[in-house]
ZAKE-510996 format. One record per residue (C-alpha): residue number from 1; residue in one letter; x, y, z. Coordinates in pm, 1 decimal. Each point is the difference from the previous one (the first is absolute). Last residue first. Layout:
N
<site><nr>NUM</nr><rest>a</rest><X>X</X><Y>Y</Y><Z>Z</Z></site>
...
//
This chain:
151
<site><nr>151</nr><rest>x</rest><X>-3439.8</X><Y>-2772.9</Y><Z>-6019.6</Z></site>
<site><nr>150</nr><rest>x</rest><X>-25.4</X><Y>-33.0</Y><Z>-378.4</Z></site>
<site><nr>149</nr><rest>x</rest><X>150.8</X><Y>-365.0</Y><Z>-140.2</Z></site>
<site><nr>148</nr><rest>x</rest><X>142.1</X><Y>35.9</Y><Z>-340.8</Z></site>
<site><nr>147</nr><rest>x</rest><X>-122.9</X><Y>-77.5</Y><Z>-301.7</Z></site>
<site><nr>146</nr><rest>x</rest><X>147.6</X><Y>-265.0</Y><Z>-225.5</Z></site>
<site><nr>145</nr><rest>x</rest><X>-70.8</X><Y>70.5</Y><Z>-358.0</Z></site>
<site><nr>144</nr><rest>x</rest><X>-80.5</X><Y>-255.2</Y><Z>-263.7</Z></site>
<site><nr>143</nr><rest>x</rest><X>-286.5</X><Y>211.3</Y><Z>-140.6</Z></site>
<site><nr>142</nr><rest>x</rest><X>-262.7</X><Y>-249.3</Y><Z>88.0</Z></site>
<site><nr>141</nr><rest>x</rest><X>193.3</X><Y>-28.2</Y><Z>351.5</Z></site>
<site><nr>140</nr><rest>x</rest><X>-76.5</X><Y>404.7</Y><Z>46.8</Z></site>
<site><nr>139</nr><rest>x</rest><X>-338.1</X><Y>-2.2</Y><Z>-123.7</Z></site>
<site><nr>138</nr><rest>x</rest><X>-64.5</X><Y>-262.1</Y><Z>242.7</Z></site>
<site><nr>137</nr><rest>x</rest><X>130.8</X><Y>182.2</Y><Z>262.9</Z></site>
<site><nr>136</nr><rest>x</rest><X>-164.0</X><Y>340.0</Y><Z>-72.2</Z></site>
<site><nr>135</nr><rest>x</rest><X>-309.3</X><Y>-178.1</Y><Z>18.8</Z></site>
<site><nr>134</nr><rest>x</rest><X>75.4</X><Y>-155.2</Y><Z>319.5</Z></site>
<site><nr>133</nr><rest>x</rest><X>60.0</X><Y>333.5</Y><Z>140.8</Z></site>
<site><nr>132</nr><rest>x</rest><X>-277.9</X><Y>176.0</Y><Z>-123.4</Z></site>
<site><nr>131</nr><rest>x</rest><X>-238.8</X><Y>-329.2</Y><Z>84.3</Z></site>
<site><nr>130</nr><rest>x</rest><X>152.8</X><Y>80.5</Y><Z>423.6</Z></site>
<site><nr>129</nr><rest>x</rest><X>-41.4</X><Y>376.6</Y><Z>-39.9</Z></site>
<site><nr>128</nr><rest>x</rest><X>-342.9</X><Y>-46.1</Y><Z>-141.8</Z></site>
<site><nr>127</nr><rest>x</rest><X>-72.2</X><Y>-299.3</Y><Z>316.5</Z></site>
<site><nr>126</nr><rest>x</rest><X>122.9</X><Y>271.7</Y><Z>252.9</Z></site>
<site><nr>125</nr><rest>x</rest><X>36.0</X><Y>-177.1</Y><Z>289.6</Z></site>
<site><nr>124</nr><rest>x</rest><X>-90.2</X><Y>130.0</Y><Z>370.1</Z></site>
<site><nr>123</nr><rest>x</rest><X>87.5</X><Y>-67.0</Y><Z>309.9</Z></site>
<site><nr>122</nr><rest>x</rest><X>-289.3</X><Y>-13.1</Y><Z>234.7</Z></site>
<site><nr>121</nr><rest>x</rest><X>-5.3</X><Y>366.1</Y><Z>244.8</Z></site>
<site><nr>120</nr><rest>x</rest><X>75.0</X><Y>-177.0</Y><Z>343.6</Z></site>
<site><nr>119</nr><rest>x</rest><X>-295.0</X><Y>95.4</Y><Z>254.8</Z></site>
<site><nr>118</nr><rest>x</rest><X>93.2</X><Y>220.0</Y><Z>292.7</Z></site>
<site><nr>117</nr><rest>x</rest><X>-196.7</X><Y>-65.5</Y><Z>323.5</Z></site>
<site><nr>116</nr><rest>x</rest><X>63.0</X><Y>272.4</Y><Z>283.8</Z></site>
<site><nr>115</nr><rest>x</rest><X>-350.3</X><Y>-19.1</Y><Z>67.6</Z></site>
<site><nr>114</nr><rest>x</rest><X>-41.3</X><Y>380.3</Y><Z>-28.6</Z></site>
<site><nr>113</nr><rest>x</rest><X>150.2</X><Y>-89.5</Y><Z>-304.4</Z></site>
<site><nr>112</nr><rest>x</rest><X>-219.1</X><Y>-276.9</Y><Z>-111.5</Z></site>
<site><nr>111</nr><rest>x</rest><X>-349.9</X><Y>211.4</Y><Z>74.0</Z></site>
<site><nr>110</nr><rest>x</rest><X>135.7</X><Y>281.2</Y><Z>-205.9</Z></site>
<site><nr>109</nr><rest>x</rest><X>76.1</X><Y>-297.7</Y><Z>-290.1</Z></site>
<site><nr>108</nr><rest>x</rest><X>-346.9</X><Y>-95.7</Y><Z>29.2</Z></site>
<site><nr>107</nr><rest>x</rest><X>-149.7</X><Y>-317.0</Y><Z>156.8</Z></site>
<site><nr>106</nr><rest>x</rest><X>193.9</X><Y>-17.9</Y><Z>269.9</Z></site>
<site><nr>105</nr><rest>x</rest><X>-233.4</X><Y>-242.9</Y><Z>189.6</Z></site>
<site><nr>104</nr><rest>x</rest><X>-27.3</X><Y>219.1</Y><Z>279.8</Z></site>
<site><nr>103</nr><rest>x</rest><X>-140.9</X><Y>278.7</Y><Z>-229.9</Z></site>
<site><nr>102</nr><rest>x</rest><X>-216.6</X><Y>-227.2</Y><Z>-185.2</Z></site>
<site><nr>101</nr><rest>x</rest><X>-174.2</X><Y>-8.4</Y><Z>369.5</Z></site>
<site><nr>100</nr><rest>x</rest><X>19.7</X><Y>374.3</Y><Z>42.5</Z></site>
<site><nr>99</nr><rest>x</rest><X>-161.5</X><Y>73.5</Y><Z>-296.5</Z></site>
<site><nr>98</nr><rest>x</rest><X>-294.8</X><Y>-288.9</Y><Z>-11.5</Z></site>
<site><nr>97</nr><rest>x</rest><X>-76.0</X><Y>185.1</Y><Z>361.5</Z></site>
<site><nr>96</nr><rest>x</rest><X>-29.8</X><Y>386.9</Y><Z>-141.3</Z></site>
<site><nr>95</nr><rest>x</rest><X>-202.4</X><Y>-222.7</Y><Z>-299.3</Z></site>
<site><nr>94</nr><rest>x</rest><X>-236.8</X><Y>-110.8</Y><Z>227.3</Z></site>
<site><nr>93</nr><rest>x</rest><X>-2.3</X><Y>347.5</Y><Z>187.6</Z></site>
<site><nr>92</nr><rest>x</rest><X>-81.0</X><Y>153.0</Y><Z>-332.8</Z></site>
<site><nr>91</nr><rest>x</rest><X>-279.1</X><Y>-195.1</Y><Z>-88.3</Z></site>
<site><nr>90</nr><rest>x</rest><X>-44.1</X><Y>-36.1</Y><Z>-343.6</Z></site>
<site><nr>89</nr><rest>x</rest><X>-198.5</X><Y>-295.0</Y><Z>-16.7</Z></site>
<site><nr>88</nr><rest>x</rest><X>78.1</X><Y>-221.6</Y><Z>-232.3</Z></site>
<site><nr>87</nr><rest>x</rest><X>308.8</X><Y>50.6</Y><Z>-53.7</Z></site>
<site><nr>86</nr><rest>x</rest><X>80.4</X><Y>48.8</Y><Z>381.6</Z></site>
<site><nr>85</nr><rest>x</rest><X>-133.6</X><Y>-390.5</Y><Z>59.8</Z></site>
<site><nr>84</nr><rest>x</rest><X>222.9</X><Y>-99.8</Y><Z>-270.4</Z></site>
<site><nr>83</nr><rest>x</rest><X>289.2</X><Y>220.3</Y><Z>168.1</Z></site>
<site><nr>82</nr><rest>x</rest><X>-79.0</X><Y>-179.0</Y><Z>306.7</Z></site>
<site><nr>81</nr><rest>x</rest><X>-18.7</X><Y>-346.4</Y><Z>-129.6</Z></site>
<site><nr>80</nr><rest>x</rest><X>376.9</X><Y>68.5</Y><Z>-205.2</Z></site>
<site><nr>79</nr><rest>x</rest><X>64.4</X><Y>83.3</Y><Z>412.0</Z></site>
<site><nr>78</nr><rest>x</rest><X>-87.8</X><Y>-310.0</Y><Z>150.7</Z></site>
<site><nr>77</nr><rest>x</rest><X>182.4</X><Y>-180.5</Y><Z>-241.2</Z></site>
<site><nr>76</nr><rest>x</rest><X>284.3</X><Y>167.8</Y><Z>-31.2</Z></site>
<site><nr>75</nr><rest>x</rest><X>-34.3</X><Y>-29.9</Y><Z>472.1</Z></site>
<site><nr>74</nr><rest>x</rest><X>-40.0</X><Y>-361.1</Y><Z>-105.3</Z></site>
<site><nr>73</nr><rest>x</rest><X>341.9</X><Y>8.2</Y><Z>-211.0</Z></site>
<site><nr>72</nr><rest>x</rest><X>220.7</X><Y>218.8</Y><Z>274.1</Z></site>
<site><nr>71</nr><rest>x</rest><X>-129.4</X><Y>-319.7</Y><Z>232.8</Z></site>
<site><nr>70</nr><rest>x</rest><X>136.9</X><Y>-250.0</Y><Z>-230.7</Z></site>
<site><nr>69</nr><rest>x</rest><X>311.5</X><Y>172.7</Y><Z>-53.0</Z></site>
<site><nr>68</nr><rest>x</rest><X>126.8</X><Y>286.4</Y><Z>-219.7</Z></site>
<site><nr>67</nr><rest>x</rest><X>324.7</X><Y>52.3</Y><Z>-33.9</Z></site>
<site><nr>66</nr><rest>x</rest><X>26.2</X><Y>-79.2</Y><Z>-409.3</Z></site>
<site><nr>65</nr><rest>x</rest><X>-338.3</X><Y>173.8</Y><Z>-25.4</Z></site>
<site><nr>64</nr><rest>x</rest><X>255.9</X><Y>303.4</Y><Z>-23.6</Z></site>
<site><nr>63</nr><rest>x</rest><X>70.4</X><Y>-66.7</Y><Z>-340.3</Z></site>
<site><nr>62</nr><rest>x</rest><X>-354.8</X><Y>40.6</Y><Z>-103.5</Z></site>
<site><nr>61</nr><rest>x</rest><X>-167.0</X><Y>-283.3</Y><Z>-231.2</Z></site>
<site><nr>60</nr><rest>x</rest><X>-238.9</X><Y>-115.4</Y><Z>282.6</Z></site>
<site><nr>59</nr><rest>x</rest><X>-54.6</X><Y>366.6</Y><Z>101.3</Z></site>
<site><nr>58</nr><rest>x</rest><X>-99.1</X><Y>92.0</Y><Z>-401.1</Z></site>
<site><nr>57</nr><rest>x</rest><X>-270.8</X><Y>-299.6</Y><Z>80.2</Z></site>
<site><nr>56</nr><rest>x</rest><X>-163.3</X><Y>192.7</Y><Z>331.6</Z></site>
<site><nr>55</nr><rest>x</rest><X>-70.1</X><Y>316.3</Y><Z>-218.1</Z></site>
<site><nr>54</nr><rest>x</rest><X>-106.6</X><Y>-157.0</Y><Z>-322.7</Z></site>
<site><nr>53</nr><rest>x</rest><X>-257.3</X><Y>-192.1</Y><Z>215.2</Z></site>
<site><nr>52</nr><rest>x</rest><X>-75.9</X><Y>321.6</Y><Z>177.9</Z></site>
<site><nr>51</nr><rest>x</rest><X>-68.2</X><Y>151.0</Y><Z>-319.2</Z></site>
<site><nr>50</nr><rest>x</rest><X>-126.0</X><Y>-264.5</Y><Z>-186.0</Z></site>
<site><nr>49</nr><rest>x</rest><X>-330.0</X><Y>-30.1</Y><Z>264.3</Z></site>
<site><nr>48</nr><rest>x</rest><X>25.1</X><Y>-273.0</Y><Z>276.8</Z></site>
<site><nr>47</nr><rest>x</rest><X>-234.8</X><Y>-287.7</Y><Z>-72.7</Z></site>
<site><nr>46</nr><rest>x</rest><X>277.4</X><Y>-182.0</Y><Z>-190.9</Z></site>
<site><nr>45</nr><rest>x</rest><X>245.2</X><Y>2.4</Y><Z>332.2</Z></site>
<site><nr>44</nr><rest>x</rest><X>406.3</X><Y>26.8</Y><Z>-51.9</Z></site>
<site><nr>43</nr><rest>x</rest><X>156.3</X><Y>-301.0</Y><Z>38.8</Z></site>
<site><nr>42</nr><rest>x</rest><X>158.5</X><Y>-79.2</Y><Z>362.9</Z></site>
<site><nr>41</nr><rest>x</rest><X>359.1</X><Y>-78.6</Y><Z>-0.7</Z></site>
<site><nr>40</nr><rest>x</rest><X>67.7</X><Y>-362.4</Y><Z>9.1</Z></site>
<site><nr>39</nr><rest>x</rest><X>138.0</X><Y>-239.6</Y><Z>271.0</Z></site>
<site><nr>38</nr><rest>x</rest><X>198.1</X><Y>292.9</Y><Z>207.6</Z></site>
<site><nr>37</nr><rest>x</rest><X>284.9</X><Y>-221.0</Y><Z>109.3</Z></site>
<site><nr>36</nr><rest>x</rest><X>241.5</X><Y>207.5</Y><Z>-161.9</Z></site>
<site><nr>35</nr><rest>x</rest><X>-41.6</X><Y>321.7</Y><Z>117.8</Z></site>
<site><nr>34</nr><rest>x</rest><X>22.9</X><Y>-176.4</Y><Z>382.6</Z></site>
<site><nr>33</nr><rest>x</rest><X>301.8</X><Y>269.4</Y><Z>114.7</Z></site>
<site><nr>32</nr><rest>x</rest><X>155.8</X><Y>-27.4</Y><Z>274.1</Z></site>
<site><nr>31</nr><rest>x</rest><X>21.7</X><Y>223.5</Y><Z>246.7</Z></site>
<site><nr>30</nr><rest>x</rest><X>159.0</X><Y>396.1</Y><Z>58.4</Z></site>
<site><nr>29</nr><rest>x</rest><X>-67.2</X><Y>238.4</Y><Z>288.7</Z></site>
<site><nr>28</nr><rest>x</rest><X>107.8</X><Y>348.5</Y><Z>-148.2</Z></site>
<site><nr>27</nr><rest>x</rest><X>154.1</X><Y>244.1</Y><Z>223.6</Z></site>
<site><nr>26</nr><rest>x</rest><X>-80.4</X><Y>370.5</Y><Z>-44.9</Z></site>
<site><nr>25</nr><rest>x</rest><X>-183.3</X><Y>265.2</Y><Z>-274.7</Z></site>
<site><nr>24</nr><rest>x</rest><X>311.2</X><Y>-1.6</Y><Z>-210.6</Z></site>
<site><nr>23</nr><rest>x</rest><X>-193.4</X><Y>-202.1</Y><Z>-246.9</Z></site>
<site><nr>22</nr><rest>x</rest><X>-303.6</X><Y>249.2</Y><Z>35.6</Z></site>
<site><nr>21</nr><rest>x</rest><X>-329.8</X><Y>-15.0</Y><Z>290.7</Z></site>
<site><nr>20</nr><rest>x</rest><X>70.8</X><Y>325.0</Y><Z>66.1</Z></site>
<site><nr>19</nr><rest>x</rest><X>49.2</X><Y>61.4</Y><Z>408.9</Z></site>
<site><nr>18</nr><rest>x</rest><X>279.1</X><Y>250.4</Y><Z>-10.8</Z></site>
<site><nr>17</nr><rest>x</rest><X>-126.3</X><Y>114.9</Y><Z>-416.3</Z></site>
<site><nr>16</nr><rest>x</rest><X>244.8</X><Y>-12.0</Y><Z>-217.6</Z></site>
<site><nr>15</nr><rest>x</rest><X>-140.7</X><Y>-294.2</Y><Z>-249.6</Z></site>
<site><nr>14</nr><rest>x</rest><X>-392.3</X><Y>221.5</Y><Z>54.1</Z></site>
<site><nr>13</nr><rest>x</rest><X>-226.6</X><Y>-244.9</Y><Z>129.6</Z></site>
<site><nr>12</nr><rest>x</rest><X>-103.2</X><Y>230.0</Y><Z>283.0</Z></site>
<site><nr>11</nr><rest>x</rest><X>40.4</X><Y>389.8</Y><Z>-65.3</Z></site>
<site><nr>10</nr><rest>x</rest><X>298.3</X><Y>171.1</Y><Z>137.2</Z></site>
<site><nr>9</nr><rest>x</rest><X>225.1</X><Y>-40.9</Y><Z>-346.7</Z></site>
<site><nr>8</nr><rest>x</rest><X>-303.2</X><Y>164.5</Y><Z>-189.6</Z></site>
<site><nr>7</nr><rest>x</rest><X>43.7</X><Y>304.6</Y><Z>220.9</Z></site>
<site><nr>6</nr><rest>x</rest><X>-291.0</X><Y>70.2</Y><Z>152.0</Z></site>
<site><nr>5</nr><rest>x</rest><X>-245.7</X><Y>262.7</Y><Z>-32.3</Z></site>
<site><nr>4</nr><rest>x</rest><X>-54.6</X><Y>274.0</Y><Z>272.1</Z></site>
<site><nr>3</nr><rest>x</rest><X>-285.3</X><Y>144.7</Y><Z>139.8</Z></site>
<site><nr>2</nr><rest>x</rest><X>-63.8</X><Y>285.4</Y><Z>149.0</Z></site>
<site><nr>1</nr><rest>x</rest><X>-72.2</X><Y>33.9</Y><Z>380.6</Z></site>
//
C-alpha cells in the first residue's frame, strides 16, 4: 500500500478542516469575563535569562494580552520558565513544549490567525507632515495670506 500525503485542509488544526479547532469550528460557550479583576500581571522573573525575560515582557505589551486572563497569564508564566529552561539547555522537546504553549497564547501573528484574533493597526500621525503644515501656516499669516483648508 503506498502512501499518500494529506491535503493540508484534512490535517487537524487546519481553519477547513471537519474537526479543526478554527472560528467556524462549532458553537462557542461564552462567560464573563474577570480581565479586570486580575490584581496585577505578574513581572517577569530576574533569575530568568534576557531572552525569556524579553520574551514574556513583548507579551505584556502585545495587543492580544488585551484577552488574556489570569489563567492565560500563569500559563505566560509557565511558559517564559520553559523557554528559560530551553535556553539553557537546548533540549529540543523543551523548546517543542515552550512552542506550543506561546502558541496558545497567540504570540505570533500565525498563532493570532489561526486564533481568529485580528489586532487594529494604531493610527498613525505623521509629526513631519503635521510641522510641514504648521510651517506653511505661519508663513502664510506672516505674509498676510489666508490659506485655505485642504481636505
Amino acid at each position: 500500500m503506498a502512501y499518500q500525503r494529506k491535503r493540508p485542509e484534512d490535517r487537524i488544526g487546519h481553519p477547513h478542516h471537519a474537526k479543526g479547532m478554527g472560528p467556524e469550528s462549532g458553537p462557542v460557550s461564552r462567560g464573563r469575563s474577570r480581565r479586570r479583576e486580575i490584581p496585577a500581571i505578574p513581572e517577569a522573573n530576574e533569575q530568568w535569562l534576557p531572552q525569556a525575560r524579553s520574551w514574556y515582557n513583548s507579551l505584556r505589551i502585545s495587543g492580544q494580552s488585551e484577552f488574556y486572563e489570569a489563567s492565560d497569564w500563569a500559563t505566560a508564566v509557565i511558559a517564559a520558565q520553559t523557554y528559560d529552561r530551553f535556553l539553557r539547555t537546548y533540549n529540543a522537546s523543551i523548546l517543542a513544549s515552550f512552542v506550543r504553549l506561546a502558541e496558545r497564547l497567540g504570540a505570533t501573528l500565525t498563532d493570532r490567525r489561526r486564533a481568529g484574533i485580528e489586532l487594529a493597526e494604531p493610527e498613525r500621525t505623521d509629526a513631519d507632515d503635521e510641522a510641514a503644515d504648521a510651517a506653511v501656516i505661519d508663513w502664510q499669516k506672516r505674509l498676510g495670506r489666508k490659506l485655505k483648508p485642504v481636505d
